[in-house]
N, C-alpha and C positions, 0 to 999 in steps of 0.2 A: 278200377276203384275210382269212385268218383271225388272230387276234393269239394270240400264244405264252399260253399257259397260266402264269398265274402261279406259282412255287414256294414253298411254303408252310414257313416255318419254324418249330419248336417258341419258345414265348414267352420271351425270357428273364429270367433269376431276377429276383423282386421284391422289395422292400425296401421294410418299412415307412419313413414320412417321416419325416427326423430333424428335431430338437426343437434349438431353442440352449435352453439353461438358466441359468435367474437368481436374484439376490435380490434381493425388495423392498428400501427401506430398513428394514423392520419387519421382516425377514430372513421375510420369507413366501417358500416356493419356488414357480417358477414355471417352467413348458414352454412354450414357442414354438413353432410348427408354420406358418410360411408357407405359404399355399397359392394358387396365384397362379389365380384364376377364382373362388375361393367366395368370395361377395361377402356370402352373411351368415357372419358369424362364431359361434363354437360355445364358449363357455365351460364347463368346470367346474370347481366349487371342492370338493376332499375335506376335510370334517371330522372326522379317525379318532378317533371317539368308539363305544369297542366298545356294541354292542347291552346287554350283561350289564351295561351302567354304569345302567340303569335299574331303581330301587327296583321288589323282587321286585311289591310291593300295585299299583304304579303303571305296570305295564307296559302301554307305546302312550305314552306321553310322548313319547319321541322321536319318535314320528313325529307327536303333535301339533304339537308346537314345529316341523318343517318341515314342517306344513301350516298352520300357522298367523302365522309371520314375517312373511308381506308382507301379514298382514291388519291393517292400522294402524302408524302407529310415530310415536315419538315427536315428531316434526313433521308427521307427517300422515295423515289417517284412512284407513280403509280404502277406499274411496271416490275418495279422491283418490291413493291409491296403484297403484288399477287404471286412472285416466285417464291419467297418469304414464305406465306402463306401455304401453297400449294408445296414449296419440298420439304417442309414438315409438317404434312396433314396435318393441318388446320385448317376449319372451316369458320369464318365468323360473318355473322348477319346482323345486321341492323332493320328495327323499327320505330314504328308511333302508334300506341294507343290516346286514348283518353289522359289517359294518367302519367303520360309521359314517354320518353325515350327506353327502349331494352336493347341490349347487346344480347348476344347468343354468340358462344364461343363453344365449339365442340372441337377435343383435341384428345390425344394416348394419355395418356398421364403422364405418361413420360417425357410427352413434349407439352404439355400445359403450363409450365411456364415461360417458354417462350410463347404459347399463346397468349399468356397474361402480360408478356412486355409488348407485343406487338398491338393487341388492343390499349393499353397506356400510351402507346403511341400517336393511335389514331383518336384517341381522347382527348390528349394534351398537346399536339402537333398536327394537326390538320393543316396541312393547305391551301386547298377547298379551290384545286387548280380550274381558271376560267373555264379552258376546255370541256374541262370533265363537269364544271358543273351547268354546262349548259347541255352538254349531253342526255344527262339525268334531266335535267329540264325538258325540254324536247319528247323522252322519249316517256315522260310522266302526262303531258302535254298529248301525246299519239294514244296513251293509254288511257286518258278522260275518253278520248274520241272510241277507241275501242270498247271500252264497258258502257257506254252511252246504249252501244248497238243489242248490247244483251238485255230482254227484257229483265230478269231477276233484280241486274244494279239499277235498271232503270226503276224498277217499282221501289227498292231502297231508297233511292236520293230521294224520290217523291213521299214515299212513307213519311222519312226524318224531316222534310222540310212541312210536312203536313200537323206530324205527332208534338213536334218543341217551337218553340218560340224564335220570331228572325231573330233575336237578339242570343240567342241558344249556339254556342259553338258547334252540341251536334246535330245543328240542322245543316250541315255542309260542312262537305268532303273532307275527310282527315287529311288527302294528300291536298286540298287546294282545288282550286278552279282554272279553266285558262287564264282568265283575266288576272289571278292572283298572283298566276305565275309567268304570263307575258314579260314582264320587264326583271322578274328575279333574278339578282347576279350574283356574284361569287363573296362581295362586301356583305349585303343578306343575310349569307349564309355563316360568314367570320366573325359577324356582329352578336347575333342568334347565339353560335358556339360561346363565344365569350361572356355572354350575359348567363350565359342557364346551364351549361354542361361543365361542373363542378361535382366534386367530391361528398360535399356536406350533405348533403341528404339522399348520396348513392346506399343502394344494398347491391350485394354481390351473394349469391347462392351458386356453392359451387356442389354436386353430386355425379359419385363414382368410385372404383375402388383404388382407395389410396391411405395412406397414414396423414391423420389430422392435424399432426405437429408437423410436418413435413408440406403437405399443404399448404398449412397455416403462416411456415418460412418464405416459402416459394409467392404465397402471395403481398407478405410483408417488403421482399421484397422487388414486387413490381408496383402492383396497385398500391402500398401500402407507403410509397413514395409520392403517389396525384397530391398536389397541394396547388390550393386557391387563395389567391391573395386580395381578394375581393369578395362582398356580396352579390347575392343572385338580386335581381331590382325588385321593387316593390311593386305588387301585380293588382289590380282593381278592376276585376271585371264583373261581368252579371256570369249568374251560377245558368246552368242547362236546367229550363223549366220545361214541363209540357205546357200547350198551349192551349187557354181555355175553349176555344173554338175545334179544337180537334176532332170534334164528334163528326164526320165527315166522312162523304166519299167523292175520293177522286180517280176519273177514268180516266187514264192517259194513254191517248187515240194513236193505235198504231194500224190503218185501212189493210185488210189485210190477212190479217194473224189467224191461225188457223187454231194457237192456244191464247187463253191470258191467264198473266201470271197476278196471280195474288197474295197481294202483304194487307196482312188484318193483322189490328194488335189493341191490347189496351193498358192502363197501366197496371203496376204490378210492385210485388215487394223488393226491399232492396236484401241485400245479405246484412243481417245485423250478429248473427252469430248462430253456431249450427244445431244450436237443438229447435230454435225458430226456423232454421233454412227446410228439416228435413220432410215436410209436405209437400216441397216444390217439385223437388227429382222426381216423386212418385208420382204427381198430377201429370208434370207432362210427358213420362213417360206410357200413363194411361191415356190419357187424351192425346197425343198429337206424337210420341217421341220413339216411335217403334214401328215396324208396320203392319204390325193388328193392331196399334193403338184404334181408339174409336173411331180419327178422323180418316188412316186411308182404309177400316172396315166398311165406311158406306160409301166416299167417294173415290175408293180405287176398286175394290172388292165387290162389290153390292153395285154399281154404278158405272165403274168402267170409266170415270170421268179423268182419272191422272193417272200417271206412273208414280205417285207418292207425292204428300204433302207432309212435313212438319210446323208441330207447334211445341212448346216448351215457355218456359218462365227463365227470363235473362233479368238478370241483378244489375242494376249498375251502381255508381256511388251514394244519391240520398234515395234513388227508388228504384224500380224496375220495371221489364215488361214482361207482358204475354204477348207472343208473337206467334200468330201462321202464316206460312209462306210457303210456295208453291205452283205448279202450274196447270192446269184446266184442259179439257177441250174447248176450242171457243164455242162451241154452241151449245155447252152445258155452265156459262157463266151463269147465270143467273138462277138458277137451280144449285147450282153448287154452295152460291153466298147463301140461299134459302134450308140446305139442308147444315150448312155450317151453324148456321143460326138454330138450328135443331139441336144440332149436336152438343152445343151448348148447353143449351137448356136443359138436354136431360143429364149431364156433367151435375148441372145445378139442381136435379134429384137425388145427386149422389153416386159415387164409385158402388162397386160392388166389390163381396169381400173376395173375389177372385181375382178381379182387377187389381187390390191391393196387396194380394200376395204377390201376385208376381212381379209387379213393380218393384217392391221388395226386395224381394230376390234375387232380381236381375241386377238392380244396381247393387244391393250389398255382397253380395258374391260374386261379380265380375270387377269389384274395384283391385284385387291385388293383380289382377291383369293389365287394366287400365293404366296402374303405378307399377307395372313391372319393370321399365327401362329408369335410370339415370336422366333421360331427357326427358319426360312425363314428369318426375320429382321433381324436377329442376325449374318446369317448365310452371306445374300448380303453385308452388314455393312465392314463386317470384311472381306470378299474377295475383297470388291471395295478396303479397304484400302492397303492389300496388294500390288495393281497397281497405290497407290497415287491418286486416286480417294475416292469423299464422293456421300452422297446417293441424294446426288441433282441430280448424274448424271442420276438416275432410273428417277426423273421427268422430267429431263430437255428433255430427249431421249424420254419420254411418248409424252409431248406437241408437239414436235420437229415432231413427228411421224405423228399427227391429221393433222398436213398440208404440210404432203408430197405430194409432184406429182410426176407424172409418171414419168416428167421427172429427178425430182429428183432420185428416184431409178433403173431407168435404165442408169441415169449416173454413180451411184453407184457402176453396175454391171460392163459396161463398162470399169472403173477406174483397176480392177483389173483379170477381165476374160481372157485377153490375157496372163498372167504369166504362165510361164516354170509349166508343170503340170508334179506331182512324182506319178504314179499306181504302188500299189504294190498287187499282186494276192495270193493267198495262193488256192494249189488244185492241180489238177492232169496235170503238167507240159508238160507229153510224148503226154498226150490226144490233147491238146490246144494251147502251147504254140508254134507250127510254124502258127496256124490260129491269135493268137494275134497277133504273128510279121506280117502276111501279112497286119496289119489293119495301119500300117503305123504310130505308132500315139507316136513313141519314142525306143530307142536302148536297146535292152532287154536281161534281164540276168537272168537266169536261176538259183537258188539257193538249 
């Protein structure tokens, strides 16, 4: 007997997980995110401490101070902070973006809050032992020298120092320079801490399976004890601009290279809220974010010229970009910048409505994947917040998506494909670079 053939229904709409919302008693803000199966729990803590708050001589501070926190503190050495750590699986990690300092704590739940008092530890008692932090100096210091050798960071640093303004914090490196970090010592690092790794304008997003009054104790009381008896200082710097001359290409000569890698980009929208954001995922998922997107359908597929290139639209605080990035054969540079510039253009024709399905689709029915773990929740939560954005905007941008039209997203494109584009080439210079300049396509500098 044969059995009826299942019927198969479209998924319906998803929504990211909602949060209850607290205050410590130290009026710290905090996100909830039950999650009933994720048995380890997924913390992070934002410290909006802008990048630009680091003295111009001394930049990489910040990131030494959160590589360097749970190297010792004030009741206990370094040494015994990682036995701490390691015999009751805890892992915690420190960063820097743009927007400031993040912790990442991932612990059982059942030992989360000793993760939560060992990170209050390394918050409020650092002591930023000489050794250790010249260690981390050094081997940040070995690490400029290391990603210098790879061309992808190398066309990066040159990208941002091409795309923003010298006066633009991100036109240079989030960790620092040698020169910034040659003389940085361990005072630096205590001075930095003291002035800006405060309480007052922390969030803490914690997701995982646990009870939220129980939680809610557990962090009242650890974190819920950080107090600052001081203000953060008054900061006056220039905002990250793009730079009117961007329109530009720069070839940075490496004799040689059998590939070159390519960073094209221009500007682009910022995230201002998600029923605006949701043309973006779909553009560059069609153009640049998959690999039948259009860009490796002619120069991987059709062409043979790479193993894959991406492009997509990256947000940042008052704007954003469009970025492609990737690497070439070198003897199809020049051809490649030529059919990029195609591809463009016929972008600037317009999606097709297939193209917009399945962009669509892709992203709206692969996001309860994407947010399947506690550390993906954990992880959006606390980056949206950094941009003053909550996680409505992941639904608002899903819904917002399901009934775009074409025209919608090829207004989209339109709105920002005509902007001043920055290529920056990394390869062999003597080979290519009078073929790029004949392509017409910007005033080129040789590096």
């Amino acid at each position: 007997m044969n059995a009826a053939r299942p019927e198969v229904h479209p998924p319906a709409p998803w929504t990211f997980p909602q949060a209850s919302e607290h205050t410590l008693d130290n009026g710290l803000q905090v996100a909830l995110y039950p999650l009933p199966g994720q048995h380890v729990t997924s913390t992070r803590l934002n410290l909006p401490v802008p990048l630009a708050a680091e003295p111009r001589d001394r930049e990489g501070v910040m990131t030494m101070v959160s590589r360097t926190m749970d190297e010792g503190t004030a009741s206990h050495s370094a040494d015994e902070m990682a036995e701490l750590f390691e015999g009751n699986g805890i892992a915690l990690h420190a960063g820097v973006t743009q927007h400031g300092i993040w912790l990442d704590l991932e612990a059982t739940t059942r030992n989360v809050e000793t993760g939560f008092g060992l990170a209050l530890e390394c918050l409020t008692q650092p002591a930023f032992p000489e050794q250790e932090v010249n260690r981390h100096r050094l081997q940040r210091i070995s690490q400029i020298d290391h990603d210098l050798a790879d061309p992808g960071y190398r066309g990066t640093l040159e990208f941002v120092r091409t795309f923003f303004t010298p006066q633009s914090r991100l036109s240079r490196p989030t960790g620092g320079t040698r020169e910034s970090l040659a003389d940085l010592t361990r005072e630096d690092c205590a001075r930095f801490h003291a002035d800006w790794v405060r309480p007052g304008d922390a969030f803490v997003v914690v997701a995982g399976d646990f009870d939220e009054q129980t939680m809610l104790a557990a962090l009242n009381r650890t974190l819920g004890g950080w107090h600052s008896q001081t203000s953060a200082p008054t900061l006056d710097v220039a905002s990250d601009q793009p730079a009117d001359d961007r329109n530009r290409v720069v070839f940075v000569d490496r004799p040689g290279s059998v590939q070159t890698e390519i960073h094209l980009g221009w500007l682009g929208p910022a995230r201002e809220n998600g029923t605006q954001w949701a043309p973006y995922p779909v553009l560059s998922y069609a153009v640049g974010g998959s690999p039948h997107a259009r860009i490796d359908r002619v120069l991987r597929e059709e062409k043979g010229y790479t193993y894959g290139m991406r492009g997509s639209f990256r947000p940042r605080s008052d704007f954003g970009q469009f970025i492609v990035a990737g690497s070439v054969r070198a003897d199809s540079t020049p051809d490649s910048l030529r059919l990029l510039g195609e591809i463009f253009d016929g972008v600037d024709g317009g999606l097709d409505a297939e193209e917009l399905r399945e962009g669509v689709d892709f992203l709206s029915m692969t996001a309860p994947a994407r947010y399947a773990t506690a550390d993906a929740v954990a992880d959006e939560a606390a980056s949206l917040h950094f941009v003053g954005l909550d996680t409505s905007f992941i639904t608002d941008y899903l819904a917002a998506m399901r009934s775009l039209t074409l025209e919608d997203v090829n207004s989209a494109w339109q709105q920002w494909s005509s902007q001043p584009r920055t290529i920056v080439l990394v390869g062999d210079a003597d080979k290519y670079a009078d073929q790029v300049g004949a392509l017409g396509i910007g005033d080129l500098t040789v590096v």
